[in-house]
C-alpha positions in Angstrom: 2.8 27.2 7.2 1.0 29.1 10.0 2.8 27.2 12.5 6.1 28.1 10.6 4.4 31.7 10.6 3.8 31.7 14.4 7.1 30.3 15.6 8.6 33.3 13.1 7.0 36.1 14.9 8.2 34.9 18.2 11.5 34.5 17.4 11.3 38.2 15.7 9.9 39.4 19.1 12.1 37.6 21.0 15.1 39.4 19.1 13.7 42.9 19.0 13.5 42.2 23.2 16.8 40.9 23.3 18.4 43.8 21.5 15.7 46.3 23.6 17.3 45.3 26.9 20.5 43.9 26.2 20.3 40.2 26.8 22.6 39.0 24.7 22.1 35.0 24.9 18.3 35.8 24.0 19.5 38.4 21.3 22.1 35.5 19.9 19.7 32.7 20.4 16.8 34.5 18.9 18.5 35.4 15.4 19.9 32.2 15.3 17.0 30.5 15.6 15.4 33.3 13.3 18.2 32.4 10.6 17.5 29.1 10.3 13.7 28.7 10.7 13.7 31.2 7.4 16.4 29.4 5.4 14.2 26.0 6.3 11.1 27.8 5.2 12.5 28.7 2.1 13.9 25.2 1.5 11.0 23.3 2.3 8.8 25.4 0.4 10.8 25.6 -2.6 10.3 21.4 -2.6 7.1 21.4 -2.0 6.1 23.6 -5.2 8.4 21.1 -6.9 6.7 18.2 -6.0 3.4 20.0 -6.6 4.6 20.7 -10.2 6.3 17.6 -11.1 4.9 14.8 -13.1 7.0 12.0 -12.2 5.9 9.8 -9.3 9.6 8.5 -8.5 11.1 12.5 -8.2 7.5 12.9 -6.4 8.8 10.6 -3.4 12.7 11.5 -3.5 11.6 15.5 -2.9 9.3 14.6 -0.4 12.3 12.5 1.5 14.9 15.1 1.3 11.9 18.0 2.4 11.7 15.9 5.6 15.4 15.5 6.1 15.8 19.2 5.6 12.4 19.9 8.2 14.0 17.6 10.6 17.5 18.8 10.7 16.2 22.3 10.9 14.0 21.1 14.0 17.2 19.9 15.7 19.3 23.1 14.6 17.3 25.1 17.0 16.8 23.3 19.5 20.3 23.3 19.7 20.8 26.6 19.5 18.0 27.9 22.2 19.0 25.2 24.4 23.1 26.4 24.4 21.9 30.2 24.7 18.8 29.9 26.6 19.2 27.3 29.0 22.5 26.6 29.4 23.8 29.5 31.7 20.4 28.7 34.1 21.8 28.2 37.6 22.6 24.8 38.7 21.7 23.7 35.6 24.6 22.8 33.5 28.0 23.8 34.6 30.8 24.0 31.4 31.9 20.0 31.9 28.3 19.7 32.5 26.8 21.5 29.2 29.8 19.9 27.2 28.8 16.5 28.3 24.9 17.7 27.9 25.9 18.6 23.8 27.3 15.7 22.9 24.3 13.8 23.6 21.9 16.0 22.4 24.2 15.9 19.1 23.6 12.0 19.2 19.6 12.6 20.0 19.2 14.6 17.1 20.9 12.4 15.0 18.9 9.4 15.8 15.8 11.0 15.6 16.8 12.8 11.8 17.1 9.1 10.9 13.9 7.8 12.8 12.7 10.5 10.4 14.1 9.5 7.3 13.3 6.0 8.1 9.5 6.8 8.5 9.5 9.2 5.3 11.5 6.5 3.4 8.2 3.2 4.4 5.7 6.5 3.7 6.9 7.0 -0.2 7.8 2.7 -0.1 4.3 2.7 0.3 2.7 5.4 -2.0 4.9 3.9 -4.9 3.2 0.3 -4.5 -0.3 1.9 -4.2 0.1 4.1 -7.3 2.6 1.9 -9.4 3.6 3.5 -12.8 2.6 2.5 -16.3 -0.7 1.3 -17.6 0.6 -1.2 -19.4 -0.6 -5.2 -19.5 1.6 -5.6 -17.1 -0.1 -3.2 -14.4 -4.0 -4.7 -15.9 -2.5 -8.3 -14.9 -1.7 -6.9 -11.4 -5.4 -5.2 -10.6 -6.0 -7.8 -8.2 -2.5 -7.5 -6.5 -2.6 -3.5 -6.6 -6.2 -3.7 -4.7 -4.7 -6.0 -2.0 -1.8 -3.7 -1.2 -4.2 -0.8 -1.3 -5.8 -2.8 1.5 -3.5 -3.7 3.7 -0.2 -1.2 3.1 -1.6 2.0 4.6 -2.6 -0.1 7.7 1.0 -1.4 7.7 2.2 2.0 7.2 0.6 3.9 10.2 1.7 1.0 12.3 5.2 0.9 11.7 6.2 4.5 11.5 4.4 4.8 14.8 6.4 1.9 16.5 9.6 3.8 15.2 9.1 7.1 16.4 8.1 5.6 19.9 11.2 4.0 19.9 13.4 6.7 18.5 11.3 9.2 20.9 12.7 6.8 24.0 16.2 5.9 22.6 16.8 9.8 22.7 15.3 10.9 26.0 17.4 7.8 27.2 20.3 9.4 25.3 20.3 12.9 26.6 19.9 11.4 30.6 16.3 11.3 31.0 15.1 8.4 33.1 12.7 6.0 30.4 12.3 3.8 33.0 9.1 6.0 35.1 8.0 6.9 31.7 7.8 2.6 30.7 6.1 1.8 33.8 3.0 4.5 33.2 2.9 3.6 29.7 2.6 0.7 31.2 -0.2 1.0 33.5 -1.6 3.4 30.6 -1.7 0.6 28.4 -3.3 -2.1 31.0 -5.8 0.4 31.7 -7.0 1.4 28.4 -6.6 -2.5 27.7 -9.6 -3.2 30.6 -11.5 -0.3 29.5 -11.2 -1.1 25.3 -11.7 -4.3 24.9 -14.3 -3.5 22.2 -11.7 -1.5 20.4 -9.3 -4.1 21.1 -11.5 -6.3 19.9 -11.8 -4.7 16.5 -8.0 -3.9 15.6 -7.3 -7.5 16.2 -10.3 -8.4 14.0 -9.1 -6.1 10.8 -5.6 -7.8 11.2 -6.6 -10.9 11.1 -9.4 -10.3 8.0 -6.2 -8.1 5.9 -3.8 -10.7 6.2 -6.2 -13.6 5.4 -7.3 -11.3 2.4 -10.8 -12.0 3.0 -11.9 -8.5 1.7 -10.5 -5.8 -0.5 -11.2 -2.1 -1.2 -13.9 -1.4 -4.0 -15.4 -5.0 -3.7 -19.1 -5.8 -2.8 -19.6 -8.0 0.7 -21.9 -8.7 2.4 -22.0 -8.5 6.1 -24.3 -8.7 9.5 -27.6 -7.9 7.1 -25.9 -5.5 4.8 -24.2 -5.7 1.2 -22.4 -3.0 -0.5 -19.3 -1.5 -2.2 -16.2 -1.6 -0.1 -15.1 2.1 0.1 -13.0 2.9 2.9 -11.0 0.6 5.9 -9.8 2.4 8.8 -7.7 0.8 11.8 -10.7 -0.6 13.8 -14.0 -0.3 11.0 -14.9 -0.7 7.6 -17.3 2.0 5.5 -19.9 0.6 2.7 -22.1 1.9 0.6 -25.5 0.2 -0.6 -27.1 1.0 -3.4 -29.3 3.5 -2.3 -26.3 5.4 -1.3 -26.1 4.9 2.1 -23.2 4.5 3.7 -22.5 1.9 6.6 -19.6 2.1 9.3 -19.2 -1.5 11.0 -16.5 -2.4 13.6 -14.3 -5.4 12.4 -15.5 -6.6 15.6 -19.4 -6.6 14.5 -18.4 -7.9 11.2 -18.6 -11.9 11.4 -19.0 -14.0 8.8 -17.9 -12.3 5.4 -19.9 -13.3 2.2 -17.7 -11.6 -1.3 -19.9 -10.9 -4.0 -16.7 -9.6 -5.9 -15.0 -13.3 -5.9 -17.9 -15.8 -7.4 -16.3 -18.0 -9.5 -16.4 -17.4 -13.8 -16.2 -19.8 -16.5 -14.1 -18.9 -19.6 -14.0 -21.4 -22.4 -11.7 -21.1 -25.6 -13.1 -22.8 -28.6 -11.5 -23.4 -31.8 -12.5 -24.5 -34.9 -10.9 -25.7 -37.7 -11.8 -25.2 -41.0 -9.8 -27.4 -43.4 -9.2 -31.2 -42.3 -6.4 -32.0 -39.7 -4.3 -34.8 -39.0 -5.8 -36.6 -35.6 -2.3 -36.6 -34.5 -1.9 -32.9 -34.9 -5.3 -32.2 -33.4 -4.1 -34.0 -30.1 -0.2 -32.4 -30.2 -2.3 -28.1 -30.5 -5.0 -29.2 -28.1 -1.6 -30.9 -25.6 0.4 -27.2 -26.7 -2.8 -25.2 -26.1 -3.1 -26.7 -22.6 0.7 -26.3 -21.4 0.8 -23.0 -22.3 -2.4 -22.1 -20.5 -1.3 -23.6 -17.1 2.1 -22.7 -17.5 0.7 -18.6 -17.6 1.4 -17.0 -14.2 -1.4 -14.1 -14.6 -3.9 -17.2 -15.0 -2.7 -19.2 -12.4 -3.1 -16.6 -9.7 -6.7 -16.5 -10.3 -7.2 -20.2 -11.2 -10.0 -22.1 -9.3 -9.2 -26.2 -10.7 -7.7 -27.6 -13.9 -7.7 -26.2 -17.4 -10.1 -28.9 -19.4 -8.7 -29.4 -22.5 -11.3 -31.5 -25.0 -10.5 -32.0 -28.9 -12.8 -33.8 -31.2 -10.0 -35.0 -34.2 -12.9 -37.0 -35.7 -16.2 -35.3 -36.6 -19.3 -36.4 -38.4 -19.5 -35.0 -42.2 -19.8 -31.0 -42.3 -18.8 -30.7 -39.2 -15.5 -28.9 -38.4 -12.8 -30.1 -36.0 -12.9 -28.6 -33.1 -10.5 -27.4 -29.9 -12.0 -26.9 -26.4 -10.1 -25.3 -23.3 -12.4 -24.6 -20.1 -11.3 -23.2 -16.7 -13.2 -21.6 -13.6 -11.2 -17.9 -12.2 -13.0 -15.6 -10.0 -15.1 -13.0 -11.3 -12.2 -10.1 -11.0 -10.0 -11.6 -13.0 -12.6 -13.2 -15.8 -12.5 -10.4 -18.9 -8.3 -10.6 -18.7 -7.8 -14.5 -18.2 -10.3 -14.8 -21.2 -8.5 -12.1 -23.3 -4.8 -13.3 -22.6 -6.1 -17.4 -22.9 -7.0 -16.1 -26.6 -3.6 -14.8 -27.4 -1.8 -17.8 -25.9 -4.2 -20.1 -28.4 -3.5 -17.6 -31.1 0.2 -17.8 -30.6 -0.1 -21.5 -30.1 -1.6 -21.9 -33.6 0.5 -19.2 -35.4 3.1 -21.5 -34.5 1.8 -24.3 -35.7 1.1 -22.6 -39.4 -2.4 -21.8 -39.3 -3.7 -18.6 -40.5 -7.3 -16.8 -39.8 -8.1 -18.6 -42.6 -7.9 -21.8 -41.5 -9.5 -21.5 -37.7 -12.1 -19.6 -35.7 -11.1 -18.9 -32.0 -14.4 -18.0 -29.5 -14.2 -16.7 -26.6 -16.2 -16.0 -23.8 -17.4 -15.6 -20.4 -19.7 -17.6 -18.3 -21.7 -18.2 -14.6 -19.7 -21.3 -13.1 -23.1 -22.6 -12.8 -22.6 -23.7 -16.1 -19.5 -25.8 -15.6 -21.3 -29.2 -15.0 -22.8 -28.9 -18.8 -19.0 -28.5 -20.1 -17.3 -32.0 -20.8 -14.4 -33.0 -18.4 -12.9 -35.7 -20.4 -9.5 -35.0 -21.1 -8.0 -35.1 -24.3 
């Protein structure tokens, strides 16, 4: 807004000094510039006091694309204009086949860089709308883990990417309107070798927190452990990580200086299902729930994405006198996934025996959650 401000005065000055001493190309080219900086300004703050007010994510991202289409066509609207009144009746500098010629490519310029533009603004809101997906449904609790991934890696990919377009769309245009890329390749170039030699450190560490992203050996708000110090996860930039122990301090270490990676956040949990039944059972029928029970757990996508081994199913169709029948399913997930594996594996064994007639009545379902440590006292005979 104060650079809109700025540019808004000058161009008023600029007018005013045109009209003053009778220049009529910096008269024209001033208001026209004037005309269309204001109508802009209006436009784009008129969307951006929408998308302030507005409670929908998905009109949140379409107003923020078509507020950047409408700055970047305004951008190119006066260039055009100060460039035919201002510059193209400089001596020796365009001649009328010449500034013809000169228009036409600038025309094609523009247009290539409105859609580098729209392009960039279109991966910007791509982005936002996987790191703030809508509903809080099961559905988005079952994708935590996936969520925290992309909240990871995607703003990473993001700068990245719109950067590599607007470099290119930046030399496609210059190239366009007859400017010679070629000097400007070779000292980017030599720019790039030098800074290369001089980084290596910072090299070092960008290659580092590429590598550690896409092997997915951390994510934001876990607890690592790293080069003598442990704590929460709470910000990844390009080249460093930021934690914070639990005294509060906060620790910024270069991907480079990280090393060896140790996850608190991923230790392995044990969830076991029991059921028991409290009226006598059929052998045959204990052994067809407890084969159900055990399809329908591994054939659950939300469990198998945090599965660590098999699903143990155990059943015990014969029991001593005053003992009831009983229904075992273990399984080992990591620690972020634990509470919701357990909670859905209980509806799936719920659903399992509603299907199979039994009422509340009838069985006892118990759930819960254990240290893996405890896995080698859990029978591994299957059923």
């Amino acid at each position: 807004m104060m650079l809109a401000c700025s540019i808004i005065a000058v161009l008023t000055g600029l007018w005013i000094w045109g009209a003053f001493v009778g220049e009529t190309n910096l008269f024209r080219g001033a208001i026209g510039s004037l005309s269309i900086m204001v109508l802009a300004l209006v436009i784009d703050r008129v969307l951006a006091l929408s998308i302030r007010a507005s409670r929908r994510p998905a009109v949140m991202r379409r107003l923020f694309v078509v507020r950047a289409l409408v700055d970047a066509v305004a951008v190119a609207l006066i260039l055009r204009i100060l460039i035919e009144f201002w510059f193209s009746g400089f001596p020796g500098l365009f001649g009328p086949p010449g500034w013809s010629d000169f228009a036409r490519r600038f025309s094609l310029a523009s247009v290539l860089f409105i859609l580098g533009l729209w392009v960039s603004a279109l991966i910007h809101v791509w982005v936002e709308a996987r790191l703030l997906p809508g509903g809080n449904g099961p559905a988005g609790q079952e994708n935590t883990a996936l969520r925290a991934r992309f909240a990871t890696v995607l703003p990473i990919v993001r700068f990245g990417a719109i950067t590599i377009i607007m470099l290119v769309v930046a030399l496609m245009a210059l190239s366009i309107i007859g400017i010679d890329i070629t000097p400007l390749m070779a000292g980017a170039g030599i720019v790039g070798l030098a800074i290369s030699l001089g980084s290596q450190t910072l090299a070092k560490d960008i290659v580092s927190g590429l590598f550690y992203m896409f092997e997915d050996v951390f994510r934001l708000g876990e607890t690592i452990e790293s080069s003598g110090r442990q704590g929460r996860l709470e910000a990844i930039g390009t080249r460093s990580v930021r934690l914070r122990d639990e005294t509060g301090r906060v620790h910024t270490i270069p991907f480079g200086d990280l090393g060896a990676i140790t996850n608190h956040s991923r230790r392995l949990m044990l969830c076991r299902i029991t059921v028991d039944f409290h009226r006598s059972v059929e052998p045959d029928q204990i052994t067809t729930l407890a084969l159900a029970i055990g399809h329908a757990l591994q054939s659950e996508k939300p469990l198998q994405a945090g599965l660590v081994g098999d699903i143990q199913i155990t059943s015990s169709p014969l029991q001593p006198e005053g003992r009831d029948q009983q229904i075992s399913a273990v399984f080992q997930i990591d620690a972020g996934r634990a509470q919701q594996a357990d909670a859905l594996a209980k509806r799936l064994v719920e659903g399992e025996l509603m299907d199979a007639g039994f009422t509340a009545e009838n069985v006892s379902i118990t759930a819960e959650v254990l240290d893996a440590s405890m896995a080698s006292s859990v029978p591994a005979s299957p059923p």
